[in-house]
C-alpha positions in Angstrom: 197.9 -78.1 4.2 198.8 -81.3 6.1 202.2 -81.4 7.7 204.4 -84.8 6.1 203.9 -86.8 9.2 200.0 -86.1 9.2 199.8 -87.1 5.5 201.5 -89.5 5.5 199.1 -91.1 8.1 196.0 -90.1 6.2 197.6 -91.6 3.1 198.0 -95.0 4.8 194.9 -94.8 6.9 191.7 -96.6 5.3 189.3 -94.6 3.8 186.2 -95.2 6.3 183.0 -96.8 5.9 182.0 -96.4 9.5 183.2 -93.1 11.4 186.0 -93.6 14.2 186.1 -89.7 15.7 188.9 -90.0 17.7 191.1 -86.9 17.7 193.9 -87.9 15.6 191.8 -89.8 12.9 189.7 -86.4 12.9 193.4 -84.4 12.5 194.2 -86.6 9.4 190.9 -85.9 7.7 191.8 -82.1 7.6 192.4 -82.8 3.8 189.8 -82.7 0.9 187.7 -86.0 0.6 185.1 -87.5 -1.2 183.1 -90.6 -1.2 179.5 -91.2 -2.7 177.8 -91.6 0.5 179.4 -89.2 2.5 180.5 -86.4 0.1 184.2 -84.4 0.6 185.3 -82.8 3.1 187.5 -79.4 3.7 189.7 -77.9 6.3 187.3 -75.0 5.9 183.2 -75.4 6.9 182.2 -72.7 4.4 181.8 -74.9 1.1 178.3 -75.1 1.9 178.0 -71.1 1.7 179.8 -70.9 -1.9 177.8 -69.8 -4.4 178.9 -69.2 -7.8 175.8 -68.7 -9.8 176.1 -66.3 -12.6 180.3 -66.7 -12.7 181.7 -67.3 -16.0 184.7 -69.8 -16.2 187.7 -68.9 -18.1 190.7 -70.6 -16.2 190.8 -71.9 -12.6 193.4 -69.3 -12.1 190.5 -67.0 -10.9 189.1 -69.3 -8.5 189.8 -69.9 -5.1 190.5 -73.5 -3.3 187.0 -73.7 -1.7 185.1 -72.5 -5.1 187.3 -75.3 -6.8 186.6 -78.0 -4.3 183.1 -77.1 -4.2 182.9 -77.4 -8.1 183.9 -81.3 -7.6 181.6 -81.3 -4.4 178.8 -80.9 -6.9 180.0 -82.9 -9.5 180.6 -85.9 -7.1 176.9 -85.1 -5.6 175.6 -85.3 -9.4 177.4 -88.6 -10.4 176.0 -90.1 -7.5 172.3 -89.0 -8.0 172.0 -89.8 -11.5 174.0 -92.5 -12.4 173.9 -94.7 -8.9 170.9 -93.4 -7.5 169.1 -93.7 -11.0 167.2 -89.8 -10.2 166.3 -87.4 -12.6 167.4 -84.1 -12.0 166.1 -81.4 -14.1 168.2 -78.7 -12.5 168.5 -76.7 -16.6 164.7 -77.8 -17.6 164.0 -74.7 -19.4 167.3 -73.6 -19.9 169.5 -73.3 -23.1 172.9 -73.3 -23.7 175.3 -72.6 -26.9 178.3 -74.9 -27.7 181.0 -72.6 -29.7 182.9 -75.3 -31.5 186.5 -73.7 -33.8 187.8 -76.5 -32.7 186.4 -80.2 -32.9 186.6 -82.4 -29.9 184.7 -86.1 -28.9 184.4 -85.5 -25.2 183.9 -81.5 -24.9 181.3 -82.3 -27.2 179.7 -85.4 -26.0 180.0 -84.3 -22.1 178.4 -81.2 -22.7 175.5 -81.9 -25.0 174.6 -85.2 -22.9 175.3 -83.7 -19.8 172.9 -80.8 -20.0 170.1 -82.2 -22.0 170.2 -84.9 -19.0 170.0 -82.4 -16.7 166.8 -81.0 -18.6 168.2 -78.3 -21.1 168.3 -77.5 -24.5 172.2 -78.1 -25.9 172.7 -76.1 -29.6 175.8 -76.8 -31.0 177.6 -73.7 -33.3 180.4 -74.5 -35.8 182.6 -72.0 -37.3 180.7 -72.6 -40.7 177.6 -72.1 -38.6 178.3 -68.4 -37.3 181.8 -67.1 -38.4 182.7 -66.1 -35.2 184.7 -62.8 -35.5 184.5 -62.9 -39.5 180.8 -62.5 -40.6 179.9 -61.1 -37.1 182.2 -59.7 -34.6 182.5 -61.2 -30.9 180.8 -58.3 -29.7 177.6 -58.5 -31.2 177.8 -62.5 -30.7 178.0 -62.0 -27.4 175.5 -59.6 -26.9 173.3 -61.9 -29.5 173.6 -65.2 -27.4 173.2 -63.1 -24.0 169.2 -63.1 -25.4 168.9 -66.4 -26.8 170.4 -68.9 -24.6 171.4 -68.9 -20.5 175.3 -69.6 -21.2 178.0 -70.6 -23.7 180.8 -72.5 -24.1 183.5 -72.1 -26.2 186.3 -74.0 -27.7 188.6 -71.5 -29.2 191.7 -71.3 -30.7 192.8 -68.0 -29.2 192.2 -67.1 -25.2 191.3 -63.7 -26.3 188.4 -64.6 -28.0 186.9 -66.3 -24.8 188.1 -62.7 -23.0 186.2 -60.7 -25.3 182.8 -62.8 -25.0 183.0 -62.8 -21.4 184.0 -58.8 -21.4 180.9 -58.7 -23.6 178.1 -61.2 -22.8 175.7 -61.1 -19.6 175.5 -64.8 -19.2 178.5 -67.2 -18.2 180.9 -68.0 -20.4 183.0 -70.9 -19.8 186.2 -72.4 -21.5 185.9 -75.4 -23.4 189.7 -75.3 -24.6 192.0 -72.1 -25.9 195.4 -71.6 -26.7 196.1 -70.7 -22.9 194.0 -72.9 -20.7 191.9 -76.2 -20.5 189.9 -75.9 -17.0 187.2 -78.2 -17.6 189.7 -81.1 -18.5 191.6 -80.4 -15.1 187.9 -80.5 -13.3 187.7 -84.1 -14.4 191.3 -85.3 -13.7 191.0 -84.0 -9.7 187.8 -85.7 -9.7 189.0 -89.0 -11.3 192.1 -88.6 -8.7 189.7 -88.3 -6.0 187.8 -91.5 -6.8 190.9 -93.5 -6.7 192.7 -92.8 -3.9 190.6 -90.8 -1.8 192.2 -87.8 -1.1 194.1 -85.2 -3.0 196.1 -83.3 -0.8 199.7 -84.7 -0.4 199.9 -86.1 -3.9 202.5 -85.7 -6.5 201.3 -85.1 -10.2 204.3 -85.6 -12.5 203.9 -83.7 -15.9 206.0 -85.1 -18.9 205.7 -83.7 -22.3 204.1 -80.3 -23.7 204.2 -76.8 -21.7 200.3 -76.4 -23.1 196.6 -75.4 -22.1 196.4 -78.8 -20.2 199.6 -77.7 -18.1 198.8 -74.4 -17.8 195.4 -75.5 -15.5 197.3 -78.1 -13.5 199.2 -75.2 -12.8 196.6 -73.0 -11.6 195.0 -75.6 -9.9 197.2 -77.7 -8.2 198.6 -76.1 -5.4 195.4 -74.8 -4.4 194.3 -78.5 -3.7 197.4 -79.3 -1.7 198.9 -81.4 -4.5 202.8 -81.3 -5.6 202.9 -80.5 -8.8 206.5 -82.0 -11.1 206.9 -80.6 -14.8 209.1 -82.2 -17.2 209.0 -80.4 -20.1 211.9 -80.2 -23.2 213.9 -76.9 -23.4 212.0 -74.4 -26.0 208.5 -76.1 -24.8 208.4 -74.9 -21.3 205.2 -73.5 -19.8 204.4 -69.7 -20.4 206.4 -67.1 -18.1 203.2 -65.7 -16.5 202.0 -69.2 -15.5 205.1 -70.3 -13.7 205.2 -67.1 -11.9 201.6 -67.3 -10.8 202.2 -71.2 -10.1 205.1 -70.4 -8.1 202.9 -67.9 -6.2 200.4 -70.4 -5.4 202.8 -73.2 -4.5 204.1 -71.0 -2.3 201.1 -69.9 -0.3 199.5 -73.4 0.1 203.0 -74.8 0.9 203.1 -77.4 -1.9 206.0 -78.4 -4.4 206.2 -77.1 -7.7 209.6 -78.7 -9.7 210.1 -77.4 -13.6 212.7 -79.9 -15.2 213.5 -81.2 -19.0 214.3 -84.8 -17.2 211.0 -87.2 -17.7 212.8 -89.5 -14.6 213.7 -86.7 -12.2 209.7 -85.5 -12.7 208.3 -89.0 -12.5 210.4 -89.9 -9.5 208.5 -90.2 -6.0 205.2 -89.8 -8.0 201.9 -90.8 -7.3 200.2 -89.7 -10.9 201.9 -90.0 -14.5 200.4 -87.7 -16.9 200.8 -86.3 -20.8 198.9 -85.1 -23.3 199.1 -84.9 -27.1 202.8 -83.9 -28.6 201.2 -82.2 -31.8 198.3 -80.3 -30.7 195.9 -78.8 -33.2 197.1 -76.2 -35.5 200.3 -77.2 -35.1 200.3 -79.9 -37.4 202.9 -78.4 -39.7 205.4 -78.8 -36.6 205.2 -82.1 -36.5 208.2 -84.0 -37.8 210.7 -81.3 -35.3 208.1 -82.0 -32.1 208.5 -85.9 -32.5 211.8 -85.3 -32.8 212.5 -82.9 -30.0 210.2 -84.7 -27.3 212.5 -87.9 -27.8 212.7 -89.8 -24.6 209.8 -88.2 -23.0 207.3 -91.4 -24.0 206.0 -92.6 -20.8 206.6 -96.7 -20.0 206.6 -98.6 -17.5 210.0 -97.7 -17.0 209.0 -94.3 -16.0 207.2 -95.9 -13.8 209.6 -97.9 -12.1 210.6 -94.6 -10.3 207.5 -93.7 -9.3 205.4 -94.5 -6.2 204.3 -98.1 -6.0 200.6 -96.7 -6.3 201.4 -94.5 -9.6 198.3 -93.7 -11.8 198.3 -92.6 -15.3 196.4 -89.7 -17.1 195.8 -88.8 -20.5 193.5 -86.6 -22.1 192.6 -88.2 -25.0 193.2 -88.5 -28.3 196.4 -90.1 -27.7 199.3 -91.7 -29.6 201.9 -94.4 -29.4 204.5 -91.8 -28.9 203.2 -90.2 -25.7 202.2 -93.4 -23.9 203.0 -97.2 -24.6 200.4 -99.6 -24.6 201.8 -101.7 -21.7 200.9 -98.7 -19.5 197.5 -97.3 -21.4 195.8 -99.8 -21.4 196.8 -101.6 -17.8 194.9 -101.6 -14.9 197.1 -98.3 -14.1 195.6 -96.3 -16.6 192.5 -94.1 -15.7 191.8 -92.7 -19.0 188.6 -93.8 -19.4 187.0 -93.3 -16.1 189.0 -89.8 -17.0 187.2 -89.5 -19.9 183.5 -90.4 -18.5 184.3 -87.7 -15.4 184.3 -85.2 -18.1 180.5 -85.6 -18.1 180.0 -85.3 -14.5 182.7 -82.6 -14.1 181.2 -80.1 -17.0 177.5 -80.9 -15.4 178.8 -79.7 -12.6 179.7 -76.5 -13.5 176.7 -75.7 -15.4 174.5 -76.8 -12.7 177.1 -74.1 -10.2 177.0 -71.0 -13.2 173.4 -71.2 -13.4 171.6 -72.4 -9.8 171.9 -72.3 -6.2 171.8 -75.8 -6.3 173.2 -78.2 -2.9 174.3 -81.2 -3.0 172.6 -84.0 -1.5 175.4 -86.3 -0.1 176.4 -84.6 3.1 179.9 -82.8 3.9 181.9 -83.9 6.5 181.8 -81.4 9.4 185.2 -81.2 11.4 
């Protein structure tokens, strides 16, 4: 991780069309980068050497800052190709894959069916009416049933252990598409987005206001590893699980970043270069709705919040949203980047298919330092 003084001059510097390599503009560009015609960059050389074909993805937690960086490496090489470069790609032609939906969902859904049948392959999406998962069949056999049919599944699942016992049980890559515990493939697309906007990711501050949930949890595990700051503001009885702030406090501490745990929405938006919240009232939780609107009183972001912010603060949201989490004056303004959120949730899940399942390397070239 960049020492302040260094990051604060990579922060200011301009992010460069033409290459000046003199040795201090070189020291500042230690961090992770990206841009379309040059690609990111890393403090370590080896990104080119990751491979992570036949990995399942469950949470972030189990994979390391190069393996993360080199997800988004990808993603940012296939965004690029496809939708500037107008190519066709056929990475998955021949390839199927089986969309394990408990829970509905507009992007999961639209990201990954688009995504991979752009990319060549054959999407099949599986309702709970369609296979009973766990009640008419067990997870097991499942498992063991889609591990002959298809090349790799993704699951949006009410409980973490479900995903745990498909992965435990299946010989093809599993990856989360939402549980109880974790959200990984969301958190892919929000470090990209972050990376498109301002350059760099190492140095910034993430604030967190509102619900200790999945969302969280994958900031949490992700964060630190990155070299961003990481500010939770969460109301008392509706802080993140135990075993995540440990970890998180692990990892903050290793890759020398902050990591602040707070029930005051200004202390964790202060000095902040990204504003983000997600839904109060997730699903399945609907009969907790009248106590959750009133206990999260005060934690609806505003332009006020982000008076106390940085003078560059973003905003995230995961979508669906509501008037209680976030005012209009700050979704919808030129601060707000929901929706190229939203669209990187497409690039981001491509991606990670394209990593689980081929050796494939990006085009746009890495920075060598």
């Amino acid at each position: 991780m960049l020492d302040p003084d260094t990051a604060t001059r990579a922060r200011s510097g301009p992010w460069v069309r033409s290459f000046s390599f003199h040795r201090s503009f070189l020291k500042c560009l230690k961090s992770f980068h990206y841009n379309p015609q040059r690609g990111f960059s890393s403090g370590s050389a080896s990104l080119s050497s990751v491979s992570l074909k036949g990995r399942s993805c469950l949470t972030l937690k189990d994979f390391s800052a190069d393996e993360i960086k080199r997800l988004l490496w990808v993603s940012g090489d296939l965004k690029h190709q496809i939708k500037h470069e107008k190519q066709y790609l056929p990475l998955l032609q021949g390839k199927a894959i089986a969309m394990i939906f408990e829970k509905r969902s507009t992007r999961t859904r639209m990201s990954t069916e688009t995504g991979f049948a752009l990319l060549g392959g054959h999407p099949c999406f599986l309702t709970s009416q369609d296979i009973h998962l766990g009640v008419n069949e067990s997870c097991t056999d499942t498992a063991r049933v889609l591990s002959g049919l298809c090349n790799i599944v993704l699951a949006r699942v009410y409980s973490h252990a479900t995903l745990e016992e498909l992965d435990r049980e299946a010989s093809i890559p599993i990856i989360n598409g939402l549980s109880d515990l974790y959200h990984p493939i969301q958190i892919l697309a929000d470090f990209l987005t972050l990376q498109e906007h301002y350059g760099y990711l190492s140095g910034l501050t993430v604030s967190w206001i509102g619900d200790g949930n999945n969302v969280l949890h994958s900031f949490m595990m992700t964060a630190a590893k990155l070299g961003v700051h990481l500010k939770v503001a969460t109301p008392k009885g509706y802080e993140p699980d135990k075993s995540v702030i440990e970890e998180a406090q692990k990892l903050s501490k290793q890759h020398g970043t902050q990591l602040v745990l707070t029930s005051d929405p200004m202390e964790a938006a202060h000095g902040s270069n990204v504003l983000v919240t997600d839904t109060w009232v997730s699903m399945g939780q609907e009969e907790e709705k009248k106590r959750r609107l009133k206990d999260f009183q005060g934690y609806q972001i505003t332009m006020q919040t982000g008076n106390v912010a940085k003078p560059d603060w973003t905003f995230l949201h995961c979508l669906p949203r509501k008037m209680e989490e976030v005012d209009d004056q700050v979704f919808y303004s030129s601060r707000s980047l929901v929706f190229p959120e939203a669209e990187n949730r497409k690039w981001t899940i491509m991606g990670l298919m394209v990593s689980l399942l081929t050796d494939y390397t990006p085009r746009i070239s890495m920075l060598k330092f």
